[in-house]
DOKOL-775112 format. One record per residue (C-alpha): x, y, z; residue number from 1. Coordinates in nm, 3 decimals. Layout:
! residues N
@xx=X | yy=Y | zz=Z | nudo=NUM $
...
***
This chain:
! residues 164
@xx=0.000 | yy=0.000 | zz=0.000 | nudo=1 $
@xx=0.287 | yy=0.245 | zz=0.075 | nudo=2 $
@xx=0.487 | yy=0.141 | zz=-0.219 | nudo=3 $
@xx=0.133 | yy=0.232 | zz=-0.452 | nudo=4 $
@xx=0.072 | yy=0.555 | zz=-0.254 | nudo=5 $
@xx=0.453 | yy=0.690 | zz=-0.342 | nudo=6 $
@xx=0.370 | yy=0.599 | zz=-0.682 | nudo=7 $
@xx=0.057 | yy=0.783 | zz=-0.701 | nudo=8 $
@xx=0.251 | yy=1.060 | zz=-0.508 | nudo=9 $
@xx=0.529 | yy=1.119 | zz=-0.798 | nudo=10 $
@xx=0.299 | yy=1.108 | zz=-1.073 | nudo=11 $
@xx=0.086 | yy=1.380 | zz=-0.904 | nudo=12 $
@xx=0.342 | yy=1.574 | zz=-0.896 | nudo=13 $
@xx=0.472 | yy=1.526 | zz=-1.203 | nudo=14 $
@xx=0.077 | yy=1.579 | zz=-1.325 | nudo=15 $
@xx=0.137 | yy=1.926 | zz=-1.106 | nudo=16 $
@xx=0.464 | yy=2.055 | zz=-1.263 | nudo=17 $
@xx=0.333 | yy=1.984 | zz=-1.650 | nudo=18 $
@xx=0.017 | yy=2.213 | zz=-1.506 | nudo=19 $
@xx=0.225 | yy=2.479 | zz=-1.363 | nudo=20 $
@xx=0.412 | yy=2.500 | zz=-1.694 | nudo=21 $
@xx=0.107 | yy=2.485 | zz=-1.909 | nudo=22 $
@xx=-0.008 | yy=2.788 | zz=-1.691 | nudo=23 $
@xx=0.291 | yy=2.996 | zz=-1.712 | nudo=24 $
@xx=0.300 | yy=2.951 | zz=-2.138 | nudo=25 $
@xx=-0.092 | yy=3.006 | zz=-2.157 | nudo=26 $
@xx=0.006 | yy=3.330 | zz=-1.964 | nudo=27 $
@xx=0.268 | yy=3.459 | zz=-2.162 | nudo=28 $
@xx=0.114 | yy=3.348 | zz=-2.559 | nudo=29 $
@xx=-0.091 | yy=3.643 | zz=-2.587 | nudo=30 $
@xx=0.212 | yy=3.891 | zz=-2.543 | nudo=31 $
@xx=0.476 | yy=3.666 | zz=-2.748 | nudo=32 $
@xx=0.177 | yy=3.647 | zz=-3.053 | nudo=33 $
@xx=0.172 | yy=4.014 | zz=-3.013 | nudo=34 $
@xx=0.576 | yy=4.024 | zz=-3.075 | nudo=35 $
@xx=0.542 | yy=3.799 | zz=-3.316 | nudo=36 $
@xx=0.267 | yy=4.009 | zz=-3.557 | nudo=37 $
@xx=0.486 | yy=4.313 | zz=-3.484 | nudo=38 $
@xx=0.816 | yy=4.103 | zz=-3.588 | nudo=39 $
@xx=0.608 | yy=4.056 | zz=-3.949 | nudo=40 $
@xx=0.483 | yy=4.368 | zz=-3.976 | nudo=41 $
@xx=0.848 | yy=4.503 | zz=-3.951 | nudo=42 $
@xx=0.941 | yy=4.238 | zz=-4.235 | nudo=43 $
@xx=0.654 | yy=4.320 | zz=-4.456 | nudo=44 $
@xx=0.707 | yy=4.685 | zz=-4.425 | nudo=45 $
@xx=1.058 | yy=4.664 | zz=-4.518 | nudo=46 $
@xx=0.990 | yy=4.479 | zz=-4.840 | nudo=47 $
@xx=0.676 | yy=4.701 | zz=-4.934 | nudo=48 $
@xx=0.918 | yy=4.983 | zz=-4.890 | nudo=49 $
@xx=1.155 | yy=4.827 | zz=-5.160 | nudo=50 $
@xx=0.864 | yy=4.748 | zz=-5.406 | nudo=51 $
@xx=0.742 | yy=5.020 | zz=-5.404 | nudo=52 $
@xx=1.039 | yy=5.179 | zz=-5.496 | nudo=53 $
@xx=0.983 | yy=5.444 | zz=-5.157 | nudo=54 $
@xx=1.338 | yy=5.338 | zz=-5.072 | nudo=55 $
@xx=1.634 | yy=5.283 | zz=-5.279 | nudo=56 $
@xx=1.904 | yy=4.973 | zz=-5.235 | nudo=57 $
@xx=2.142 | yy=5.153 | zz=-5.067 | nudo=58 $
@xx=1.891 | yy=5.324 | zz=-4.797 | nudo=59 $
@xx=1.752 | yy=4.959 | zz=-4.729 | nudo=60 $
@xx=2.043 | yy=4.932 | zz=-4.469 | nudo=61 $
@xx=2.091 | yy=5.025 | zz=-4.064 | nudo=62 $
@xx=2.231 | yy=5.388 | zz=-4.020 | nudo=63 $
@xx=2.546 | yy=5.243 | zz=-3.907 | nudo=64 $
@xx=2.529 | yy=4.856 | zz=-3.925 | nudo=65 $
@xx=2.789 | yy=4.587 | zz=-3.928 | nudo=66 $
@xx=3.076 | yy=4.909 | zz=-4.108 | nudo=67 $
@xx=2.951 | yy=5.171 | zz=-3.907 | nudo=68 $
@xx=2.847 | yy=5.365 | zz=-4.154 | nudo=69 $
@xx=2.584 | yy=5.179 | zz=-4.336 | nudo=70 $
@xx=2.422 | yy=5.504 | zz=-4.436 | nudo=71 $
@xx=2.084 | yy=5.343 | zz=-4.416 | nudo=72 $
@xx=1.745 | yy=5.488 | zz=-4.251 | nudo=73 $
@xx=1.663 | yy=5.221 | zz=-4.031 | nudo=74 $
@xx=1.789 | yy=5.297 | zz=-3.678 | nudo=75 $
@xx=2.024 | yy=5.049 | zz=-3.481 | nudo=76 $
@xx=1.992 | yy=4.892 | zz=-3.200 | nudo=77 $
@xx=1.676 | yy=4.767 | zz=-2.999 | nudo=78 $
@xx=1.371 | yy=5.072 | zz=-2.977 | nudo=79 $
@xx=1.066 | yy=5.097 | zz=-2.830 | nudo=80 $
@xx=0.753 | yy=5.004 | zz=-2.997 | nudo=81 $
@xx=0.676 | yy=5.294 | zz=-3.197 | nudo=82 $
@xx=0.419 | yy=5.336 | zz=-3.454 | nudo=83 $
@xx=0.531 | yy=5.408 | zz=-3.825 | nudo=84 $
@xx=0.588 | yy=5.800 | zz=-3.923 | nudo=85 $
@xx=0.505 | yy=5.977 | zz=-4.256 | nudo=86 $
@xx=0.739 | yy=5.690 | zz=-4.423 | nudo=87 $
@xx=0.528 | yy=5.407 | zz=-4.306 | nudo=88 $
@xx=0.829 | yy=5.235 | zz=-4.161 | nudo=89 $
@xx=0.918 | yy=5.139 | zz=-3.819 | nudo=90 $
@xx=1.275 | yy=5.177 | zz=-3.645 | nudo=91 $
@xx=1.313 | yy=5.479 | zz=-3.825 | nudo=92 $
@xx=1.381 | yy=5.830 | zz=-3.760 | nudo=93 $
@xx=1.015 | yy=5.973 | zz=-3.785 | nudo=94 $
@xx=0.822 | yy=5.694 | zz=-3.598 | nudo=95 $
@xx=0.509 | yy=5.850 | zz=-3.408 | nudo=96 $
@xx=0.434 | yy=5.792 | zz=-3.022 | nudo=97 $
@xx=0.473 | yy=5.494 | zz=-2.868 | nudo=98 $
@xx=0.185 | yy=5.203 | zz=-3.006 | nudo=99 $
@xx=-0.146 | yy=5.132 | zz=-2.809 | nudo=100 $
@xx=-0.364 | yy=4.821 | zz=-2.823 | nudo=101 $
@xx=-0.697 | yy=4.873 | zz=-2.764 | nudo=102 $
@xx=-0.822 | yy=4.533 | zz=-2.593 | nudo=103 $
@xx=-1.219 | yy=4.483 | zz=-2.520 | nudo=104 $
@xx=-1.323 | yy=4.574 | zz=-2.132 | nudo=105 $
@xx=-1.533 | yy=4.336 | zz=-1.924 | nudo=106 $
@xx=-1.821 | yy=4.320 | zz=-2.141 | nudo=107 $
@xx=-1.590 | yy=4.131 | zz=-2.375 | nudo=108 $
@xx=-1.677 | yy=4.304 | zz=-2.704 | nudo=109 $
@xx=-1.442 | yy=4.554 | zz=-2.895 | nudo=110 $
@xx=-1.533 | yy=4.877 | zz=-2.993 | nudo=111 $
@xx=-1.777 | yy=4.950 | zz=-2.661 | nudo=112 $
@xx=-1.729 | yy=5.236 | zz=-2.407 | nudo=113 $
@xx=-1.516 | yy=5.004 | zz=-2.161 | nudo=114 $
@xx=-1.264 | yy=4.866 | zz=-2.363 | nudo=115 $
@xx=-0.912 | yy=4.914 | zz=-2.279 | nudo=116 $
@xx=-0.612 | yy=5.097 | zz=-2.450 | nudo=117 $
@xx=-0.257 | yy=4.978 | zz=-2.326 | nudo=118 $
@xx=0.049 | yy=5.056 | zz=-2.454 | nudo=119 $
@xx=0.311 | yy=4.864 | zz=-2.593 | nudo=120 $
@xx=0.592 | yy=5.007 | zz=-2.340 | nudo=121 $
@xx=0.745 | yy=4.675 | zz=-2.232 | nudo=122 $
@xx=0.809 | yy=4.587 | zz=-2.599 | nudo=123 $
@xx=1.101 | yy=4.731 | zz=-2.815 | nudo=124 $
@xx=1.206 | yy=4.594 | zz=-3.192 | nudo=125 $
@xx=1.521 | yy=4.591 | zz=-3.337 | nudo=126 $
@xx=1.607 | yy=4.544 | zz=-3.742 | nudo=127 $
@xx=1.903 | yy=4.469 | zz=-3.829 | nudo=128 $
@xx=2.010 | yy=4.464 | zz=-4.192 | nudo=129 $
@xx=2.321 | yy=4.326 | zz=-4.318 | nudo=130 $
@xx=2.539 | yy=4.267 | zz=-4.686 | nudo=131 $
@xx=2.537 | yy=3.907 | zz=-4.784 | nudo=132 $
@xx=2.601 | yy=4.009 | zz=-5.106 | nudo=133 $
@xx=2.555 | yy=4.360 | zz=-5.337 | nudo=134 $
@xx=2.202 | yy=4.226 | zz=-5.408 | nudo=135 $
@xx=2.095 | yy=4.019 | zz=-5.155 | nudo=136 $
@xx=2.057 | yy=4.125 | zz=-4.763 | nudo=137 $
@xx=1.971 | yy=3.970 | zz=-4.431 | nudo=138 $
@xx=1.677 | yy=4.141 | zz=-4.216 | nudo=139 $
@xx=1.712 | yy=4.014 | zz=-3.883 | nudo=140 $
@xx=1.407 | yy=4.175 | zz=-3.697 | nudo=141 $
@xx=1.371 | yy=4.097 | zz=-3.294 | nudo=142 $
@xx=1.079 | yy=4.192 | zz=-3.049 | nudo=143 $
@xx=1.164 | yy=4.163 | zz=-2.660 | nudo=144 $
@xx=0.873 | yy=4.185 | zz=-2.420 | nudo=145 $
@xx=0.942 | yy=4.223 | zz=-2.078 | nudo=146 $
@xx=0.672 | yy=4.053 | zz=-1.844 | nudo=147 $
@xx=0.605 | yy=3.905 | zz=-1.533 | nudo=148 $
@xx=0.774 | yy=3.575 | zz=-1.624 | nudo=149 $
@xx=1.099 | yy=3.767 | zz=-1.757 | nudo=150 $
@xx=1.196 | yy=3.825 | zz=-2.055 | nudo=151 $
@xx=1.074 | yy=3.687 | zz=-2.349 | nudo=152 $
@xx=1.246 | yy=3.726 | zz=-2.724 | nudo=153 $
@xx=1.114 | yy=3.670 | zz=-3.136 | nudo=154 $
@xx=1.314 | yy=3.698 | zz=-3.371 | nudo=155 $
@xx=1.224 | yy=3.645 | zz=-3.727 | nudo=156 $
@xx=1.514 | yy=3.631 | zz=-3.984 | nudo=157 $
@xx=1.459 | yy=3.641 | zz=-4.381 | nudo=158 $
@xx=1.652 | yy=3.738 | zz=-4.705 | nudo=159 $
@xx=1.538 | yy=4.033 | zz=-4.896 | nudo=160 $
@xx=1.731 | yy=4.088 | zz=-5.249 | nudo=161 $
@xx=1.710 | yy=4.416 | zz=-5.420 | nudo=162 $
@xx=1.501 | yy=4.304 | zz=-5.758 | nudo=163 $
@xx=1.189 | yy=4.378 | zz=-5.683 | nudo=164 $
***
């Protein structure tokens, strides 16, 4: 009987610990989805940029990058969370105020008197773009968000190549 209650005993707890964990990721998924969208959104505005011909090759670069004097527009080094200025691209020298999300109040539905507008403050992006070749570059884009649980990090990596 002892030896079947110990038994019982270590699977509990082992039952307990996967729980605990299970907890702690359901807690943190909605902010590290958030980092993730704003990861892609980065990405997507960097190669709408390009297409669009708004930037040239050579200003599709960090302001001083890997040579330290990339010459680019995109600004180094992790910053906060800011929406896009009059270029429509984030990291940059003309980004607006910090970003809000507006998340529904208690009723549960969006776009009623009680929902809820919090900012993006414990969240900051970095790009980083560097030469892999004179057409082709790497864009390195990573979200932190700091929460309860620490710090958590995305980073989404791609190729962009200057033929549109």
């Amino acid at each position: 009987m002892l030896v079947a209650i110990s038994i019982l005993a270590v699977g509990l707890l082992g039952l307990a610990g996967v729980l605990a964990a299970g907890l702690t990721r359901l807690t943190t998924a909605p902010s590290e989805l958030i980092a993730r969208q704003k990861a892609a959104e980065a990405i997507e505005s960097v190669y709408a940029a390009r297409d669009t011909r708004k930037l040239t090759w050579a200003q599709v670069r960090n302001v001083r990058g890997g040579s330290g004097s990339d010459g680019g527009i995109f600004l180094d080094g992790p910053q906060p969370m800011k929406s896009p200025g009059a270029d429509g691209l984030v990291n940059t020298a003309d980004d607006g105020a910090v970003e809000t999300l507006i998340e529904p109040g208690p009723d549960n539905l969006l776009g009623t008197a009680d929902d809820v507008s919090k900012a993006l403050s414990e969240y900051t992006r970095e790009i980083e773009i560097r030469d892999v070749s004179s057409t082709l570059r790497q864009v390195r884009v990573t979200v932190r968000v700091t929460g309860i649980r620490g710090v958590r990090v995305v980073v989404i990596t791609t190729l962009i190549s200057s033929y549109a």
